[in-house]
N, C-alpha and C positions, 0 to 999 in steps of 0.2 A: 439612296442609291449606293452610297458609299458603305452602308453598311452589308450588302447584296456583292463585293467584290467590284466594284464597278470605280476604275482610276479617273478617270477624265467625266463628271456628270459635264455636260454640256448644255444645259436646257437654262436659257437667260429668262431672268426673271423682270418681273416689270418694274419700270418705274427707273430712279436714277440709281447707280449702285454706289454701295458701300465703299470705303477704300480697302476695305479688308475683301467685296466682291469684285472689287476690279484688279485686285492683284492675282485672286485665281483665276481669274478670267481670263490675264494675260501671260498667263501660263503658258511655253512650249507646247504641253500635249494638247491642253484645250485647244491652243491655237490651230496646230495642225487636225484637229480631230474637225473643228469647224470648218475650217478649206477644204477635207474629203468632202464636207456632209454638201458645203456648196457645189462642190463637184459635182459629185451624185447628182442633184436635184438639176444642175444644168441638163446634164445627161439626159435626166426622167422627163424631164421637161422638150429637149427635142423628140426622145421617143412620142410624145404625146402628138405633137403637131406634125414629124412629118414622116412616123410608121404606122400612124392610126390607132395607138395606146390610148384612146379617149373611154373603151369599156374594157373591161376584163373580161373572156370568155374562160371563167372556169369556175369549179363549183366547187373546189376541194384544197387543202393546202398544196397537194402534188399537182394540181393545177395551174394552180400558183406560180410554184416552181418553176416549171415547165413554160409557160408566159411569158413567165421573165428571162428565161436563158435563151427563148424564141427573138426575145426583145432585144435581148443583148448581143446576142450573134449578129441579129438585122441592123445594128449601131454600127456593130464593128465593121461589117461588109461595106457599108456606106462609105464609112471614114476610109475605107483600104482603098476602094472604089476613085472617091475624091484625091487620097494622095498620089496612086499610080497613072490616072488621067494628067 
């Protein structure tokens, strides 16, 4: 990946790591680049359970798209919803 431009590979390998893998590991960008990805997946993870993200209706990458920005307006409206109550 690092040869493709790619600064921060993120992707932890199995088993116990190296001292040479756990010094990249605790790397700045890696670090923060893990805390979005947890982010993220928290996020995806309430869309699933309480806007009904359990299938995808669409059949195309713009569909896709389109889903997800559906997805992510209905997160935010929530959260704005929740803060000004």
């Amino acid at each position: 990946m690092h040869d493709h431009g790619v600064r921060n590979v993120v992707i932890p390998d199995k088993g116990k790591p190296t001292k040479a893998q756990h010094a990249v590991e605790h790397r700045r960008g890696v670090r923060r680049t893990i805390k979005w990805r947890t982010e993220c997946e928290g996020r995806i993870s309430t869309l699933i359970r309480g806007q009904g993200w359990n299938r995808g209706r669409f059949d195309s990458t713009e569909g896709a798209r389109i889903w997800v920005g559906h997805g992510a307006l209905a997160h935010n409206q929530t959260k704005i919803a929740a803060l000004t109550a």
